[in-house]
MARRO-255402 format. One record per residue (C-alpha): residue in three letters; x, y, z; residue number from 1. Coordinates in Angstrom, 1 decimal. Each point is the difference from the previous one (the first is absolute). Layout:
+------+--------+--------+--------+-----+
| type |     px |     py |     pz | seq |
+------+--------+--------+--------+-----+
|  ALA |      X |      Y |      Z | NUM |
...
+------+--------+--------+--------+-----+
// end
This chain:
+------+--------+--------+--------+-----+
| type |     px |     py |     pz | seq |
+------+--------+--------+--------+-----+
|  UNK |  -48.7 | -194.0 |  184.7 |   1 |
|  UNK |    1.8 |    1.2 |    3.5 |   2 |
|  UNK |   -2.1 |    1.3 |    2.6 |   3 |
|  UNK |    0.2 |    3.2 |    1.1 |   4 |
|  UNK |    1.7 |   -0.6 |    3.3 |   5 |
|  UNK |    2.8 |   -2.0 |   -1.8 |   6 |
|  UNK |    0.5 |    2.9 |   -3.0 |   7 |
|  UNK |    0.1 |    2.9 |    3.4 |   8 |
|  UNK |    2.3 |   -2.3 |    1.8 |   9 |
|  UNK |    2.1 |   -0.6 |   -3.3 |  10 |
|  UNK |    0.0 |    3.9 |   -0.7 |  11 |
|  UNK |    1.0 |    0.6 |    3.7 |  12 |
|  UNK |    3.4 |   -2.2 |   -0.2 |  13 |
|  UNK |    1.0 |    0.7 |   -3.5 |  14 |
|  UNK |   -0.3 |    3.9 |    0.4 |  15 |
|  UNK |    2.1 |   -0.1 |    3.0 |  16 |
|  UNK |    2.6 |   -2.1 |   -1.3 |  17 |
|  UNK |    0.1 |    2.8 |   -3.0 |  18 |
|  UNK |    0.1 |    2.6 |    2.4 |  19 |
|  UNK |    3.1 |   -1.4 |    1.8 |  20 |
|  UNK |    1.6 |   -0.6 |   -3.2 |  21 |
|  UNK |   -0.6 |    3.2 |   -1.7 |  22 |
|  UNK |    0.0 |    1.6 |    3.6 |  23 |
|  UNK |   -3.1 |    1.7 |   -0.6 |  24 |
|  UNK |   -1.3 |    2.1 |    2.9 |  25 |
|  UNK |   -3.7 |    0.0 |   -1.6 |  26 |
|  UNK |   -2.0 |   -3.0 |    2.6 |  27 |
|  UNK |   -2.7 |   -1.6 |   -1.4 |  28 |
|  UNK |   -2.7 |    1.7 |    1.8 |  29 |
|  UNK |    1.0 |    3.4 |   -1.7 |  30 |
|  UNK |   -0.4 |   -1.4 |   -3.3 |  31 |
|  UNK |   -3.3 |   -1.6 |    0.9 |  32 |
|  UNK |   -0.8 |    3.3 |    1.8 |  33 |
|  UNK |    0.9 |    2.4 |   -3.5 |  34 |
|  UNK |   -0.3 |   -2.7 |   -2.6 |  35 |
|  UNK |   -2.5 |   -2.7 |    0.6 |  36 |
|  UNK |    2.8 |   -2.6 |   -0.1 |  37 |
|  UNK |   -1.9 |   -3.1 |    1.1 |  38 |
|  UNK |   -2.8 |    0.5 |   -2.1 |  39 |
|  UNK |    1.9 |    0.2 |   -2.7 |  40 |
|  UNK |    1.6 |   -3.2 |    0.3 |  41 |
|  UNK |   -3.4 |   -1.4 |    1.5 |  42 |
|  UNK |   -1.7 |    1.1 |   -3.3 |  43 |
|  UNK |    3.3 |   -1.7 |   -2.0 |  44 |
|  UNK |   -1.2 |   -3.2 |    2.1 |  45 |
|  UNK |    4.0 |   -0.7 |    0.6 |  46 |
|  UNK |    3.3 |    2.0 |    0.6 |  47 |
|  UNK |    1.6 |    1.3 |   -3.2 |  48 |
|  UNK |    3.9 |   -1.8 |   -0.4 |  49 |
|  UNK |    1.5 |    3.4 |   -0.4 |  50 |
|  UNK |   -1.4 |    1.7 |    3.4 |  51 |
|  UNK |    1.7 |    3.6 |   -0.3 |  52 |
|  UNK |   -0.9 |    0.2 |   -3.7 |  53 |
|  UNK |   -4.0 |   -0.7 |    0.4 |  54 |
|  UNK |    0.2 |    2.5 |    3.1 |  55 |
|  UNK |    1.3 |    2.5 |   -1.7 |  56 |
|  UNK |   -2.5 |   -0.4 |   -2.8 |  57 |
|  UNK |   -2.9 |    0.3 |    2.9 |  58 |
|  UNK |    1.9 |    4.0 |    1.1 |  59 |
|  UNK |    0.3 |    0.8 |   -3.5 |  60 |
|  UNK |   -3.3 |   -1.1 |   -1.1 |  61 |
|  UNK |   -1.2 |    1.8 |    3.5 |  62 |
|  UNK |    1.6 |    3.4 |   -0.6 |  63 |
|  UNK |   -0.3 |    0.1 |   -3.9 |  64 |
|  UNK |   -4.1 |   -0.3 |    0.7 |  65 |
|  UNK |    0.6 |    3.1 |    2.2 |  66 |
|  UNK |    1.7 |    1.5 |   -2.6 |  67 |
|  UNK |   -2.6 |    0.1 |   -2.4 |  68 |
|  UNK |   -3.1 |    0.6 |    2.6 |  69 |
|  UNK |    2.4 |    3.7 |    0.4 |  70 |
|  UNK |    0.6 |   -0.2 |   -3.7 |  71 |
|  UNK |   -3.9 |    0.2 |   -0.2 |  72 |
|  UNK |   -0.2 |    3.0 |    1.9 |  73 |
|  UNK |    2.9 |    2.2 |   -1.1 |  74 |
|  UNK |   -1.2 |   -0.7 |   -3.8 |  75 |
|  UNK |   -3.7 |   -1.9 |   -0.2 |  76 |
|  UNK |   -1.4 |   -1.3 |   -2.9 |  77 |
|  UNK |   -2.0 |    2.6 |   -1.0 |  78 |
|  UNK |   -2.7 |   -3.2 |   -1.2 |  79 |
|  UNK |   -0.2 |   -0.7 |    3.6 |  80 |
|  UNK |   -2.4 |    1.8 |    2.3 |  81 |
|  UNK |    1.7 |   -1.8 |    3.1 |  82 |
|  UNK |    3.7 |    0.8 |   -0.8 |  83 |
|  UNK |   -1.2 |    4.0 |   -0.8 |  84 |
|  UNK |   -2.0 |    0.2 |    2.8 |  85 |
|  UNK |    3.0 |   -1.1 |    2.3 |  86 |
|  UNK |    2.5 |    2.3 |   -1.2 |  87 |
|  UNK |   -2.3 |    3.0 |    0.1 |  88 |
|  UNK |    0.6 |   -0.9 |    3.6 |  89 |
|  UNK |    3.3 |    1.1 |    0.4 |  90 |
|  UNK |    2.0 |    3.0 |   -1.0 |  91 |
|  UNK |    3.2 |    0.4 |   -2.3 |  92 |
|  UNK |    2.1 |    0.2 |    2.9 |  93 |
|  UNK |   -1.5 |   -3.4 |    1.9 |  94 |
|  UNK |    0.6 |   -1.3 |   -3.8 |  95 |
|  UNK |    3.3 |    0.8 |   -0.3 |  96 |
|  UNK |    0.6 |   -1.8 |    3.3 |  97 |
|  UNK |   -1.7 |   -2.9 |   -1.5 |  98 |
|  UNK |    2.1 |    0.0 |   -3.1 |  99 |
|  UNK |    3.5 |   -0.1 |    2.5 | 100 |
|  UNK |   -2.0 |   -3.3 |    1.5 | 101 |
|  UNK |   -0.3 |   -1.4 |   -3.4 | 102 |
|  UNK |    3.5 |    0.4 |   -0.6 | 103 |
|  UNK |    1.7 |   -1.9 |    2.7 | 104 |
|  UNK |   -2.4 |   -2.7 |   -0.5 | 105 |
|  UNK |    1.3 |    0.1 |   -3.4 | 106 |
|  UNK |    3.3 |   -0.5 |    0.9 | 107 |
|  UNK |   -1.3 |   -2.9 |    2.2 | 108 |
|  UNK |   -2.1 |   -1.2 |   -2.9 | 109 |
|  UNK |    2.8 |    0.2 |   -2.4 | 110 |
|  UNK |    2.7 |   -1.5 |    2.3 | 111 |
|  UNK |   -2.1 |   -2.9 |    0.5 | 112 |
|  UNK |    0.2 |   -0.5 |   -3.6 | 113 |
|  UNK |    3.7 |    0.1 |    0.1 | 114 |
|  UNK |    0.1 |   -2.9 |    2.8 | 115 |
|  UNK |   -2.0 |   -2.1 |   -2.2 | 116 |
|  UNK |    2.9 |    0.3 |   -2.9 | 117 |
|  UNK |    2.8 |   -0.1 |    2.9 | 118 |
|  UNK |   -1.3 |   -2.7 |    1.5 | 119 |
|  UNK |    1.8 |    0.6 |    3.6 | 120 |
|  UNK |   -0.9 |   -1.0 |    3.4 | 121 |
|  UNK |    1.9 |    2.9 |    1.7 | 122 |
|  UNK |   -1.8 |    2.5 |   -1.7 | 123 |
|  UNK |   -3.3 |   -1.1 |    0.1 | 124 |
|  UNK |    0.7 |   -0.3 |    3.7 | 125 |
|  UNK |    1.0 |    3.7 |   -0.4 | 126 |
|  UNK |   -3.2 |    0.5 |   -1.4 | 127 |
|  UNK |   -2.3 |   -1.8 |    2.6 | 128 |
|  UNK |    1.7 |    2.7 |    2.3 | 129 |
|  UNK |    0.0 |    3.3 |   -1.8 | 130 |
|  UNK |   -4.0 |   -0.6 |   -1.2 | 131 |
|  UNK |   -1.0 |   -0.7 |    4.0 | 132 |
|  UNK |    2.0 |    3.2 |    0.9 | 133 |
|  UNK |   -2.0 |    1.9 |   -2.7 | 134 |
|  UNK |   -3.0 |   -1.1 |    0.8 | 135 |
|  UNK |    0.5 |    0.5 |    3.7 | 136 |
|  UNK |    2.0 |    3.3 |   -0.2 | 137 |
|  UNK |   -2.4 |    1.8 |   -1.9 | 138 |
|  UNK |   -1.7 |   -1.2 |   -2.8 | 139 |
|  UNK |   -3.0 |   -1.6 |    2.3 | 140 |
|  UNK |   -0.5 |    3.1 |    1.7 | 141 |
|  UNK |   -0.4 |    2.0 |   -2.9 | 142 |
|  UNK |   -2.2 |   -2.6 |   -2.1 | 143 |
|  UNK |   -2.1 |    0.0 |    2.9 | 144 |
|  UNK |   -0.2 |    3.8 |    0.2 | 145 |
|  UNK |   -1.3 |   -0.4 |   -3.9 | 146 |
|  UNK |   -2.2 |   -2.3 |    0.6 | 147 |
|  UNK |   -1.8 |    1.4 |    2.6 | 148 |
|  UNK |   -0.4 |    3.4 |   -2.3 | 149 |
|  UNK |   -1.6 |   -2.0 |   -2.5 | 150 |
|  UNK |   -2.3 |   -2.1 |    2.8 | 151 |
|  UNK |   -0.9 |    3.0 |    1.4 | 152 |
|  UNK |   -1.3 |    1.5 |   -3.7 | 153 |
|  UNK |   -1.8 |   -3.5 |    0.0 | 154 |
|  UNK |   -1.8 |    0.7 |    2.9 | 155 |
|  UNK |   -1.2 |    2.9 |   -1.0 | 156 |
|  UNK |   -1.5 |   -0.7 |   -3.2 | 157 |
+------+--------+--------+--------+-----+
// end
């Protein structure tokens, strides 16, 4: 088994020889930053063959978890306390907000799906750009506003 050091150091190289040939504008550090990159690959113990496809998997696998915390909340299992008690939280409007979230990371979701049967560098590069720009142009800000709504009913329990 690889060391750490060598797997970071082989991550490093490979994903900016991808980038330069895919020209993707997405740097390492803004994946690590939004997606946990490196500890992905450090958990994998070595760097997946087919780089774009496994970091694509990670932002799917990243926003699809979102989608269904949200899913939680705009319709909770009525056998779960935790899910009810969240939604109770927020009103129909804040839901419907919720529910325009959960679409685009649908499409995201979905799309990802495609690239798997497409197999094609270009658009998975396409991809690792659009899901930064989403995250970074919005979606954070928003999940975070959730969040803290529900952490704040938390707190006060």
């Amino acid at each position: 088994m690889i060391n750490r050091k060598e797997i970071l150091n082989d991550l490093e190289k490979r994903y900016e020889k991808l980038r330069e040939e895919n020209k993707i504008k997405t740097n390492l550090e803004d994946l690590e930053r939004i997606f946990y990159i490196k500890d992905m690959f450090l958990k994998d113990g070595f760097v997946a063959e087919r780089l774009s496809r496994r970091i694509c998997h990670r932002i799917s696998e990243t926003f699809m978890d979102w989608n269904g915390y949200l899913h939680s909340i705009v319709m909770p299992n009525p056998q779960n306390m935790l899910n009810m008690m969240e939604s109770k939280v927020f009103s129909q409007d804040e839901k419907k907000e919720m529910m325009e979230l959960m679409k685009k990371l649908m499409e995201l979701g979905s799309r990802n799906s495609v690239l798997v049967l497409r197999n094609d560098d270009t658009e998975e590069a396409k991809f690792i750009d659009e899901s930064v720009k989403f995250w970074d142009g919005g979606f954070k800000n928003e999940i975070i506003k959730i969040m803290k709504k529900v952490n704040s009913e938390w707190a006060k329990k």
